[in-house]
C-alpha positions in Angstrom: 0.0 0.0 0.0 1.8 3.7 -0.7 1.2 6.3 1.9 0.6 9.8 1.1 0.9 12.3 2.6 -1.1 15.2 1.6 -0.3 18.8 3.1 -0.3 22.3 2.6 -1.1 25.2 3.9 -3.8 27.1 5.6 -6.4 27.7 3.6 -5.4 26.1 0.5 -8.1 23.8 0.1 -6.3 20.2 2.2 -9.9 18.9 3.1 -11.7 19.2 -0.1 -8.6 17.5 -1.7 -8.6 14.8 0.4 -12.2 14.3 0.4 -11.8 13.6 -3.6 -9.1 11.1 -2.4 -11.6 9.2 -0.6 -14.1 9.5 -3.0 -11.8 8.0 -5.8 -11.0 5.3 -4.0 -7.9 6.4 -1.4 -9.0 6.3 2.2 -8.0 9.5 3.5 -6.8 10.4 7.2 -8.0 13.7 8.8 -5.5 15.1 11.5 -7.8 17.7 12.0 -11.1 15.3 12.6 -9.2 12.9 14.8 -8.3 16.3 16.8 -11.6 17.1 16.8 -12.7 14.0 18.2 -10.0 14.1 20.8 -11.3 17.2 21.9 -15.1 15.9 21.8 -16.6 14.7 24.9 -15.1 11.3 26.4 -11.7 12.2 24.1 -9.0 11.3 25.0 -7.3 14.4 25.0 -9.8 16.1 27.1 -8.6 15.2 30.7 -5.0 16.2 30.3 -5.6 19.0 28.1 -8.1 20.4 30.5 -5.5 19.4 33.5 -2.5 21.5 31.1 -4.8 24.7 30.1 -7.2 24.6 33.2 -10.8 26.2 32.2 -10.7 25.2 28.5 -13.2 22.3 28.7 -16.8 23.1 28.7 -19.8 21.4 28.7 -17.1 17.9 28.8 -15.2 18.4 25.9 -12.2 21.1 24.9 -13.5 24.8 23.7 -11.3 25.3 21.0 -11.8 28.6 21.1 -10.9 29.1 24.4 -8.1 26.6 23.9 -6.5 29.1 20.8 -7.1 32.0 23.0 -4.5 30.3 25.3 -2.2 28.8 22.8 -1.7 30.6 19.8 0.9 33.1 19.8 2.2 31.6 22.7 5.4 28.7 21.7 5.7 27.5 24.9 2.4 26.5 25.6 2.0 25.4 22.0 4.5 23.0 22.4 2.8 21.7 25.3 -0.3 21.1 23.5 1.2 19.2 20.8 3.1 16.8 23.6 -0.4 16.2 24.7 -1.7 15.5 21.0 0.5 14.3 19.0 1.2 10.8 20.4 -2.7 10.4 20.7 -3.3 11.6 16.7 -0.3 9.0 15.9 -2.2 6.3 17.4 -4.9 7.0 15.7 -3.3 7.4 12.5 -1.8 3.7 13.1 -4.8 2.5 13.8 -6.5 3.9 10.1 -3.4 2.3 8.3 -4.2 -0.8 9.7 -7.7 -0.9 8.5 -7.1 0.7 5.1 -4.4 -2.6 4.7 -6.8 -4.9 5.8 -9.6 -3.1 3.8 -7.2 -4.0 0.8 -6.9 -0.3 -0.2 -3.7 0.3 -2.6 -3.4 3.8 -1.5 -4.2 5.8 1.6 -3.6 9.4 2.5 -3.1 11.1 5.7 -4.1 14.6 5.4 -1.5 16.1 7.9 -1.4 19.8 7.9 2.1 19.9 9.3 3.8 17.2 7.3 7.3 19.2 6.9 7.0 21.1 10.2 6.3 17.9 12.2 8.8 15.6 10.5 6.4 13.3 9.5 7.9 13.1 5.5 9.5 10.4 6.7 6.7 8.0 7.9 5.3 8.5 4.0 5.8 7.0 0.6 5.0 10.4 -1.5 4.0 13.6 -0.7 1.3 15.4 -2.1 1.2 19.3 -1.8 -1.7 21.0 -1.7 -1.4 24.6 -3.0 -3.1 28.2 -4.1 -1.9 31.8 -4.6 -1.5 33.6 -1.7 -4.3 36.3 -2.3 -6.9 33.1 -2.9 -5.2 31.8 0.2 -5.8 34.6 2.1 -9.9 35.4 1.2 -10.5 32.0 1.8 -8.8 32.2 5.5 -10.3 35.5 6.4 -14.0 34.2 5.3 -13.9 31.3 8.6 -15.9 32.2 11.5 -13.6 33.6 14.5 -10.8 34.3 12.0 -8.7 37.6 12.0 -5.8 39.0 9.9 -4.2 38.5 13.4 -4.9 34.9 14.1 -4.4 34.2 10.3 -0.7 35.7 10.4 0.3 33.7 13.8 -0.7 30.3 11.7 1.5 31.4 9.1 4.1 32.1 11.1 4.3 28.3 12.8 4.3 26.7 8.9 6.9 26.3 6.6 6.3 28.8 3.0 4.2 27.5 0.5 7.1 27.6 -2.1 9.2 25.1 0.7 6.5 23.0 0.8 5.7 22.8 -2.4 9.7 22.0 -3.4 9.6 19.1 -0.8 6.5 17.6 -2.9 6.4 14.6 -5.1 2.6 16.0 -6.5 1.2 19.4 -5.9 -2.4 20.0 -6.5 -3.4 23.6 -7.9 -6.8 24.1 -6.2 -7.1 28.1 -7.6 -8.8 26.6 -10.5 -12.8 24.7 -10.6 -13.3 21.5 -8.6 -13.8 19.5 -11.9 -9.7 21.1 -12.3 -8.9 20.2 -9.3 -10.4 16.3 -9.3 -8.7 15.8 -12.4 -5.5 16.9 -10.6 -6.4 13.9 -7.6 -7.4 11.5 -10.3 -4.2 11.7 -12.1 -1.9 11.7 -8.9 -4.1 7.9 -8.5 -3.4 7.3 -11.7 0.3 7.8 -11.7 0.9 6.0 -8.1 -1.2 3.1 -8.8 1.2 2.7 -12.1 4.0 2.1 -9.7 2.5 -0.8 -7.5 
């Protein structure tokens, strides 16, 4: 089975990409989701996040909101975050791999925002960049509920360029252009990998 590993910046359209993964046939991985449900009531991530950042949880799961309020901008406390969640999305992300093997899937993809800044390059067969100019980047960032030029410029800040990223990438996927643009991008990315097992 090849791994992928799909990244790219904020903003430049990881989700919907991997989303066509799926949808052609590549079980795709969502860092972001398995946060999410981390963070959701009976996570796992909710006890000791609550017990790092005390007053974040609410209602028994983590308030991301309050949670960025006390993270972002802040290294230290970032870093102890990620401590928290990284080892618990890695399990997780074991645990899909696993399934997508025994599901007999010939490629999966891990949509992994921070590929590069994480190291995790190295736990994947090919990489898969997703990518947009940086004005489209930036409407579609400043459009999300509880986003500000602010907040948008810290996230920057903590990944690598888009140009970096998109030098360290076996595929990059333009997603500037119409979905039908962009699918055909996915489907020939499939095409090409699947060649090569």
């Amino acid at each position: 089975m090849i791994v992928i590993g799909l990244t790219g910046s904020i903003g430049m359209g990881k989700s919907t990409v991997a989303r066509m993964f799926a949808e052609e046939g590549a079980p795709a991985f969502n860092a972001d989701d398995a946060v999410h449900a981390l963070y959701a009531p009976g996570g796992a991530a909710v006890a000791p996040v609550e017990a790092a950042f005390p007053g974040v949880m609410k209602d028994g799961g983590i308030d991301r909101i309050a949670l960025s309020a006390r993270v972002v901008g802040d290294e230290a406390a970032m870093k102890r975050l990620e401590a928290i969640v990284h080892p618990l999305v890695k399990q997780s992300q074991a645990e899909f791999l696993q399934a997508a093997r025994d599901g007999g899937a010939d490629v999966a993809v891990l949509d992994i925002p921070l590929l590069f800044e994480g190291g995790g390059a190295k736990y994947v067969d090919k990489i898969v960049v997703v990518s947009a100019p940086a004005d489209v980047q930036r409407a579609r960032v400043l459009a999300r509920p509880s986003m500000t030029a602010e907040k948008f410029e810290a996230i920057l800040a903590r990944q690598k360029p888009d140009a970096e990223k998109r030098a360290g990438a076996d595929f990059i996927i333009d997603t500037s252009g119409a979905m039908d643009d962009t699918r055909a991008q996915v489907r020939a990315v499939l095409d090409a990998l699947r060649e090569q097992i």
